[in-house]
C-alpha positions in Angstrom: -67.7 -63.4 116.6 -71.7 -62.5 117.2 -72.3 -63.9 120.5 -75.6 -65.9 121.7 -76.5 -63.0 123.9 -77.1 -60.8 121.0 -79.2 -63.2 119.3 -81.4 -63.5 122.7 -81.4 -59.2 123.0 -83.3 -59.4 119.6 -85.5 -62.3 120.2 -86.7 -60.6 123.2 -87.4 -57.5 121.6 -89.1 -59.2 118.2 -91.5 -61.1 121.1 -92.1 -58.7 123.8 -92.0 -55.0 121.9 -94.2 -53.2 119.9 -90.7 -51.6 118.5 -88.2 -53.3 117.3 -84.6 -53.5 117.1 -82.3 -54.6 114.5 -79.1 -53.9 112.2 -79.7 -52.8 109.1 -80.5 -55.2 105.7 -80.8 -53.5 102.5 -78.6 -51.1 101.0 -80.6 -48.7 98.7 -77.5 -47.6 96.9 -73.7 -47.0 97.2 -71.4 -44.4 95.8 -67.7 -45.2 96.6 -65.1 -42.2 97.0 -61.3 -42.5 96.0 -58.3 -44.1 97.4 -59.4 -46.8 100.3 -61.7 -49.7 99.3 -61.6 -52.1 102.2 -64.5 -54.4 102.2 -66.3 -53.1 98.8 -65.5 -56.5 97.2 -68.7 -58.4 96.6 -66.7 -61.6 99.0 -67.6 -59.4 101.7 -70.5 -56.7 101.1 -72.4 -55.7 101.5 -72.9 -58.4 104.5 -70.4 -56.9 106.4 -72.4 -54.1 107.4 -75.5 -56.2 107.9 -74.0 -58.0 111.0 -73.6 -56.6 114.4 -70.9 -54.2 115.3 -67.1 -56.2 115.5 -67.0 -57.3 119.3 -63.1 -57.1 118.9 -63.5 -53.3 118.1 -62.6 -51.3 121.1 -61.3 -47.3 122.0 -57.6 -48.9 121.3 -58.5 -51.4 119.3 -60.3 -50.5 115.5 -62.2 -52.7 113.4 -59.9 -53.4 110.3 -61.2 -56.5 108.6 -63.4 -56.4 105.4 -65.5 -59.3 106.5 -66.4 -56.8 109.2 -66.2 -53.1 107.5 -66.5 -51.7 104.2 -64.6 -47.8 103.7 -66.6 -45.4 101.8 -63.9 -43.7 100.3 -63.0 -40.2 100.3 -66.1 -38.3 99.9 -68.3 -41.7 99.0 -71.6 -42.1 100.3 -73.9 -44.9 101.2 -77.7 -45.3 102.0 -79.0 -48.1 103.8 -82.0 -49.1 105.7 -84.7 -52.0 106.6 -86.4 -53.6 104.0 -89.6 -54.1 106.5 -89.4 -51.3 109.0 -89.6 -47.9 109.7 -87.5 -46.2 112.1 -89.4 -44.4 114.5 -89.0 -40.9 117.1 -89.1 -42.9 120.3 -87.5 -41.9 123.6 -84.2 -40.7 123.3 -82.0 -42.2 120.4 -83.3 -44.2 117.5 -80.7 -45.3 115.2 -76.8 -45.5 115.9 -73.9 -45.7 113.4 -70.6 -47.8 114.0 -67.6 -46.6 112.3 -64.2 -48.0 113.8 -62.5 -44.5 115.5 -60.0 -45.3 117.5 -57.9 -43.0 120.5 -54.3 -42.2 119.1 -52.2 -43.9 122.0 -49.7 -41.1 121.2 -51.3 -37.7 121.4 -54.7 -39.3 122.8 -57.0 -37.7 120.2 -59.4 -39.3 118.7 -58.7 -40.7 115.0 -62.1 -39.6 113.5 -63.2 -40.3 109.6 -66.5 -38.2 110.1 -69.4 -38.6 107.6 -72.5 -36.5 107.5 -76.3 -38.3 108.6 -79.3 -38.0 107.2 -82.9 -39.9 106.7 -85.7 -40.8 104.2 -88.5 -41.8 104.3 -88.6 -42.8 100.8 -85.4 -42.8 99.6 -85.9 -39.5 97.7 -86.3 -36.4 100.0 -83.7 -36.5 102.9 -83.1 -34.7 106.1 -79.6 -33.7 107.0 -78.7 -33.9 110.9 -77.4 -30.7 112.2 -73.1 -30.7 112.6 -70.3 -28.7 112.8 -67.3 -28.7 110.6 -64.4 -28.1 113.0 -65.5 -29.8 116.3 -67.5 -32.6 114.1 -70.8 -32.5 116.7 -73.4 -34.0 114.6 -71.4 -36.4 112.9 -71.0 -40.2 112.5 -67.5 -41.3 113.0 -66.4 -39.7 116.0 -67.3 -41.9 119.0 -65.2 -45.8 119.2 -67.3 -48.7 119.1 -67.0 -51.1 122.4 -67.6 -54.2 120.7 -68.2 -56.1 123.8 -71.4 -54.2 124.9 -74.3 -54.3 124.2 -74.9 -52.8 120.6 -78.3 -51.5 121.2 -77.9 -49.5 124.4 -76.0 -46.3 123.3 -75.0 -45.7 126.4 -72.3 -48.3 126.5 -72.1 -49.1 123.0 -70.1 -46.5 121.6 -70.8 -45.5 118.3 -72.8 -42.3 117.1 -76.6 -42.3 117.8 -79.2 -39.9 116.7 -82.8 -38.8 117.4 -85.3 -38.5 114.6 -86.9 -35.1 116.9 -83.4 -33.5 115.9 -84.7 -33.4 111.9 -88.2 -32.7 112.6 -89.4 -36.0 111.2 -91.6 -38.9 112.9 -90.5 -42.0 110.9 -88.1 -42.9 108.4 -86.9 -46.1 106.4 -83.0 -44.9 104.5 -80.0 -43.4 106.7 -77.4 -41.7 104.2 -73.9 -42.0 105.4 -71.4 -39.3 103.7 -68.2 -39.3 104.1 -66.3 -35.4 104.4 -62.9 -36.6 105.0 -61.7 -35.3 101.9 -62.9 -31.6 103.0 -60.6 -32.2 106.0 -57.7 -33.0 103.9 -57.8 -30.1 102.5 -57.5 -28.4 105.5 -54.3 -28.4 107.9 -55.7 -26.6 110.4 -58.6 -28.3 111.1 -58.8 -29.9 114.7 -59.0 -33.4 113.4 -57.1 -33.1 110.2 -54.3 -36.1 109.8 -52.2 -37.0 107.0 -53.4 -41.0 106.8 -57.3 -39.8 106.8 -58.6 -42.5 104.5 -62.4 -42.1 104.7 -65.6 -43.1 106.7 -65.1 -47.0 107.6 -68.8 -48.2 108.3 -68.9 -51.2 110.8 -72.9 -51.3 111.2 -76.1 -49.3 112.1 -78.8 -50.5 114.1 -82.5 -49.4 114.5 -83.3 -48.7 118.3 -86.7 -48.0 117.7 -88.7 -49.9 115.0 -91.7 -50.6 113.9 -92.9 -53.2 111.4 -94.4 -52.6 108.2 -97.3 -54.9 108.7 -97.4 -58.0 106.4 -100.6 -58.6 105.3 -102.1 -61.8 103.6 -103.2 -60.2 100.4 -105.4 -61.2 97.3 -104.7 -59.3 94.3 -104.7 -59.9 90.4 -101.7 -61.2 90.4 -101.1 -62.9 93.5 -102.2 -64.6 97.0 -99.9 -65.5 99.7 -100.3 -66.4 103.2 -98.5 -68.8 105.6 -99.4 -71.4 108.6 -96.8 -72.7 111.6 -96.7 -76.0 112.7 -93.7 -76.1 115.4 -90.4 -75.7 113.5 -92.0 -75.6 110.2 -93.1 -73.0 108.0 -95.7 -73.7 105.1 -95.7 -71.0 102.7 -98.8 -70.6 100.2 -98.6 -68.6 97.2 -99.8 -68.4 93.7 -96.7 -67.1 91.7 -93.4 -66.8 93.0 -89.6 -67.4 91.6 -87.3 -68.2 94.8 -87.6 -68.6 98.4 -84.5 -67.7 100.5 -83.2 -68.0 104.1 -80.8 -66.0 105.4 -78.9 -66.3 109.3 -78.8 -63.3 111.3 -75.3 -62.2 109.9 -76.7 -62.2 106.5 -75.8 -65.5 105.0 -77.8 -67.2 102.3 -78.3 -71.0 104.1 -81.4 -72.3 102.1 -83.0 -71.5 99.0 -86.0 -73.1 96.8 -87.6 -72.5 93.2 -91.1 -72.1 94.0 -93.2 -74.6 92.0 -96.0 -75.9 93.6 -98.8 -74.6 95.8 -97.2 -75.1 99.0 -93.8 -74.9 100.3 -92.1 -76.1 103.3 -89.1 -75.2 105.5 -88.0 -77.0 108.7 -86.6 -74.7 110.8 -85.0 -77.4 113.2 -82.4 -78.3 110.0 -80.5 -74.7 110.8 -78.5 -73.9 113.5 -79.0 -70.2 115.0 -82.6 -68.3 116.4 -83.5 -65.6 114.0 -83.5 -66.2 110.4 -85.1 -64.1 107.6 -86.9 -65.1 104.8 -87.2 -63.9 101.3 -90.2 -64.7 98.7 -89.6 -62.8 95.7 -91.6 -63.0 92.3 -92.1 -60.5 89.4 -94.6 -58.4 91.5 -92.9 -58.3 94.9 -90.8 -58.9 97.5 -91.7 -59.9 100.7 -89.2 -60.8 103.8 -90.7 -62.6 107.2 -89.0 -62.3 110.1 -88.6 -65.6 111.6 -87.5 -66.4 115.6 -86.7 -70.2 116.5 -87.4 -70.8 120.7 -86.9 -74.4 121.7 -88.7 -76.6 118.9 -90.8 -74.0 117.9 -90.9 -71.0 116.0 -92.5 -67.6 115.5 -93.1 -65.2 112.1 -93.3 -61.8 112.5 
């Protein structure tokens, strides 16, 4: 359902940018509302809003599948961000949100689930985007996602992107997503107010402008760590660690190893796919490399 162009879109920009661009991949914490729970189970998320946006998902066509959304619920809220990036004020937009609005074929409205933005740059003091409660400016929610464009270019993507220069704030690592369906229940009159309003369904987000937090080979008390390339194969050196884990780009687990010994090595040629991530985890830290496969060799970032 991800096509090879995206793959390529984010292999050029890992290679070629000082920013970066890239779906979110951590979830700081999640706080589900009543009624819907589409896509909560731990089967699906929270993977399915680490993947790009549902290239079925169109102005008449919603997303609706868990493996691809998960509801927030009537008034839940989420936080999510990157586990090695900050987003960044760049030109123009720097992060978008996918939600699966749809145009009501009958009165030709849009069916919006609106949830209120804001960021953090550490996850404690946030920054709420400016919006407005009856024409829902501001919001996530509101615009349908075109699945078969490209998701980083907001000006055929669809979605609901915002600028970091509209909360004052240069960079920022956590995006809260809060639903405020419920306060539109409670309203008739509201312009967007519908019986079957069931809360914000988030597809994805993606960073449009990015920048790494750089990885260092460090030398502490409790640990060293660095890493060499030789063509497909990545030798990993560290003192202490507990697991080593590779994920695909849509978030699936498709090697792991106890670290034992000194050295450890993974052959990138065994998986199928470009960019991979990689987790090295021990009692002291975590550490994920960013890892792009071209031909029969790769590159760490």
């Amino acid at each position: 359902m991800k096509y090879t162009f995206f793959l390529l879109i984010i292999a050029f920009s890992f290679i070629h940018s000082q920013t970066y661009k890239s779906p979110i991949d951590t979830v700081l914490w999640f706080i589900p509302g009543k009624g819907q729970s589409l896509g909560q189970d731990s089967a699906y998320f929270p993977m399915n809003i680490f993947s790009l946006p549902d290239t079925n998902a169109s102005s008449s066509i919603p997303s609706s599948s868990p493996k691809d959304i998960c509801s927030l619920g009537l008034g839940g809220e989420i936080v999510v961000g990157f586990k090695n990036y900050y987003l960044v004020d760049g030109d123009g937009p720097d992060f978008t949100i996918f939600e699966n609005a749809f145009v009501n074929p009958v009165n030709k409205k849009v069916f919006a689930e609106p949830a209120v933005v804001s960021v953090s740059e550490d996850g404690i003091n946030f920054y709420e985007f400016p919006w407005d409660y009856y024409s829902l400016e501001g919001c996530a929610g509101t615009v349908p996602t075109n699945g078969k464009a490209d998701p980083f270019d907001p000006n055929v993507s669809g979605g609901n992107s915002f600028d970091l220069a509209k909360v004052g704030i240069s960079r920022a690592r956590w995006i809260k997503i809060k639903d405020i369906c419920d306060t539109i229940l409670k309203n008739p009159n509201h312009p967007y107010y519908d019986p079957l309003l069931s809360g914000f369904d988030l597809d994805c987000v993606v960073g449009l402008n990015l920048e790494m937090i750089p990885l260092r080979t460090e030398q502490t008390n409790t640990q060293s760590f660095h890493f060499r390339i030789e063509n497909e194969n990545l030798f990993l050196f560290m003192d202490k660690a507990n697991q080593v884990e590779v994920f695909d780009l849509v978030g699936r687990k498709i090697w792991q190893v106890a670290f034992e010994s000194e050295v450890e090595r993974i052959d990138f040629s065994c998986f199928d796919g470009n960019v991979f991530f990689v987790y090295i985890a021990n009692d002291y830290r975590l550490v994920v490399l960013n890892v792009i496969k071209i031909g029969d060799e790769i590159i760490v970032k």
